[in-house]
Backbone bond lengths (Angstrom), bond angles and torsions (degrees), N, CA, C in turn:
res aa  C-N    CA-C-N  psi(-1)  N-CA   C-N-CA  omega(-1)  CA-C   N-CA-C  phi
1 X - - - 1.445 - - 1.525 110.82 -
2 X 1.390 113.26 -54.35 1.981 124.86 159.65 1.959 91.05 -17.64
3 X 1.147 84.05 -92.80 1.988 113.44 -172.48 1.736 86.31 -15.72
4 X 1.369 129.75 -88.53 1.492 120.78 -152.22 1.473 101.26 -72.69
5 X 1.084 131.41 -26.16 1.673 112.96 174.60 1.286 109.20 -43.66
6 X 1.325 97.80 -52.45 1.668 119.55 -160.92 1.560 99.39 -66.84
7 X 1.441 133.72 -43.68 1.704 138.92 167.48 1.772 102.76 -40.47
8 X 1.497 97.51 -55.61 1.108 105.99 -174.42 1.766 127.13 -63.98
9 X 1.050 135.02 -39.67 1.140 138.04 143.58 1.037 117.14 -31.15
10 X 1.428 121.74 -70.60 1.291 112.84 -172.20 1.313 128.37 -67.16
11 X 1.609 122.56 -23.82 0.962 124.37 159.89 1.930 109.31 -50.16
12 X 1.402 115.36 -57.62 1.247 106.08 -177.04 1.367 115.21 -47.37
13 X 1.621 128.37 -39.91 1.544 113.35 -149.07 1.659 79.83 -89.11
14 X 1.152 130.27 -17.18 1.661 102.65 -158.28 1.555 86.41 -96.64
15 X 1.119 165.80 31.60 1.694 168.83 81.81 1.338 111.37 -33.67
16 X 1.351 120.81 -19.72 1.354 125.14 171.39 1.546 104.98 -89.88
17 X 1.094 111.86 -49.23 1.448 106.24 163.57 1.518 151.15 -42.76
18 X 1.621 88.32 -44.56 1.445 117.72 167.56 1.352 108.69 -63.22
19 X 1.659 123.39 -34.51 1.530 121.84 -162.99 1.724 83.02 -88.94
20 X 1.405 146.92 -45.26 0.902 138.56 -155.88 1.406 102.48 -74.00
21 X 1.101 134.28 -46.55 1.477 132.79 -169.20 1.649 114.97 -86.51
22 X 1.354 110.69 -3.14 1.848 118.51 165.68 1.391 98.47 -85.71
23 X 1.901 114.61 -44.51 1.523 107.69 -157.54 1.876 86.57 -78.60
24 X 0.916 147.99 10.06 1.251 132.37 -160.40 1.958 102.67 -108.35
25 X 1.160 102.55 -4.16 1.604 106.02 -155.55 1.958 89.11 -102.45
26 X 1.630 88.28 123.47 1.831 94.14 177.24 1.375 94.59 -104.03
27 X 1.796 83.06 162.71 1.881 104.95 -167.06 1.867 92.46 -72.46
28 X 1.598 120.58 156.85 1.492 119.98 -174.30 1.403 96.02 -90.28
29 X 1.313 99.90 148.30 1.845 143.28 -165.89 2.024 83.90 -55.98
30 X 1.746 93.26 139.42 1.388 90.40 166.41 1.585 111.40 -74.44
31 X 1.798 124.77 145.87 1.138 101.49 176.02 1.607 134.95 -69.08
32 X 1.035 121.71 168.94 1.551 106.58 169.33 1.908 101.08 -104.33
33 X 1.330 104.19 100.03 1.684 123.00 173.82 1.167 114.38 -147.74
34 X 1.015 121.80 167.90 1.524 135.97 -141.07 1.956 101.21 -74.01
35 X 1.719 102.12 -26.37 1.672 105.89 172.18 1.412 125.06 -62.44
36 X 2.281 92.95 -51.08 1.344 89.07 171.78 1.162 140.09 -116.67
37 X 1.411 109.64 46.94 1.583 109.90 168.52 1.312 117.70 -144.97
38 X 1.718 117.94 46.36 1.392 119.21 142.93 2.101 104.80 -83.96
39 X 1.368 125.53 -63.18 1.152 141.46 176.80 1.227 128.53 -101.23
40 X 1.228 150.80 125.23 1.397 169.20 -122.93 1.119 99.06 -153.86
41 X 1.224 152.68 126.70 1.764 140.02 136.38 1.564 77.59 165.32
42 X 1.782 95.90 158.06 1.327 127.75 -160.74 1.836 106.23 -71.41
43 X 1.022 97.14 -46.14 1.972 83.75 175.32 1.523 96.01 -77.37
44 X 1.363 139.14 -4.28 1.489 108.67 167.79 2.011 108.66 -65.77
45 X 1.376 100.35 -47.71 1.089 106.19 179.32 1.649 124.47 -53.90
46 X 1.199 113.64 -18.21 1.655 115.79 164.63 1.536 124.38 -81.17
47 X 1.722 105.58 -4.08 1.747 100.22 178.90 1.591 107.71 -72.25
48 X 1.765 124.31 -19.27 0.978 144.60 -132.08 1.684 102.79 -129.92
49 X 1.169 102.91 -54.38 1.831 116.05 -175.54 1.239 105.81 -122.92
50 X 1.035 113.38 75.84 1.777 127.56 136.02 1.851 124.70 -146.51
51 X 0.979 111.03 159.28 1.304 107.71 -159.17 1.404 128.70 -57.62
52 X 1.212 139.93 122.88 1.685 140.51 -146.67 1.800 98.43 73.19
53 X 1.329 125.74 32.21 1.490 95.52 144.37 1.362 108.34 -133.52
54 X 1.281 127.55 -155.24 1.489 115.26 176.38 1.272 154.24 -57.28
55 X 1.446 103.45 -30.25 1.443 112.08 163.57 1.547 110.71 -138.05
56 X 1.195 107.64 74.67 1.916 112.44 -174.84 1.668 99.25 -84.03
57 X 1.602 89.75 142.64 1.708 104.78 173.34 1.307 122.08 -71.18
58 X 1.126 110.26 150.42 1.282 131.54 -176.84 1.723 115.67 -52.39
59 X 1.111 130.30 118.00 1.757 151.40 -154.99 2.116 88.20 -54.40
60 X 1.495 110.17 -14.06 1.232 120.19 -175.28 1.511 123.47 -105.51
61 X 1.604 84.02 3.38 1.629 86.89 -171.12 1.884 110.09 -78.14
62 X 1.382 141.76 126.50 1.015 123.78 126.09 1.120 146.10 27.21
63 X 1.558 118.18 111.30 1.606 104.53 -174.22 1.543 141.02 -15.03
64 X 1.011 113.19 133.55 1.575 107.38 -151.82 1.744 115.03 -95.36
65 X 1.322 122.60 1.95 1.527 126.21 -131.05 1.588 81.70 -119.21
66 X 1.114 127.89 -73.06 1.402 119.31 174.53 1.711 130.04 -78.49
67 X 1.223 107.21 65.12 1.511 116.73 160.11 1.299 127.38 -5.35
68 X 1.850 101.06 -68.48 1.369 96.41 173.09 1.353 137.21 -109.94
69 X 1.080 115.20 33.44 1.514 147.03 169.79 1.962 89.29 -67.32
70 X 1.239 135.09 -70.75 1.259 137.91 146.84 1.461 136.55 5.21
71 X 1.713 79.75 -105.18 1.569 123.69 -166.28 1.853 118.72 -86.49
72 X 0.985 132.99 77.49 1.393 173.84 121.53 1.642 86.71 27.31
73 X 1.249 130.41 167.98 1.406 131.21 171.78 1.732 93.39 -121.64
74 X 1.436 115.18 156.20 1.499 109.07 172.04 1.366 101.77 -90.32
75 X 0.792 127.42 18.96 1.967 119.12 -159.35 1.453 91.82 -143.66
76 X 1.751 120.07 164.46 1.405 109.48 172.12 1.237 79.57 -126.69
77 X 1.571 85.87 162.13 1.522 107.61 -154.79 1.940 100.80 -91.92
């Protein structure tokens, strides 16, 4: 009975772990280049990232509508 408590725990903390080290990972800094730092705001980001244009997100990405709810600028504005 010891033996599966003990399975059991550990199963919990290392799922606790797993949730801690996914929730821990931030979305990457917008860059500061010549694309993105005339305009900032979320339909700028769709001339660019959506699917059939140049750099569209991943079919895995995260709600798509608030950009910068996220994604941080490297530069202050």
């Amino acid at each position: 009975m010891k033996i599966r408590g003990a399975l059991v725990l550990a199963v919990l903390t290392a799922a606790m772990m797993v949730v801690f080290a996914l929730e821990d990972r931030a979305a990457p800094l917008i860059p500061h280049d010549i694309f993105h730092t005339i305009v900032i705001t979320n339909a700028a980001c769709t001339t660019c990232h959506t699917p059939g244009k140049q750099a569209p997100l991943k079919a895995s990405h995260p709600t798509k509508e608030e950009c910068m709810f996220c994604h941080k600028a490297k530069h202050s504005r």
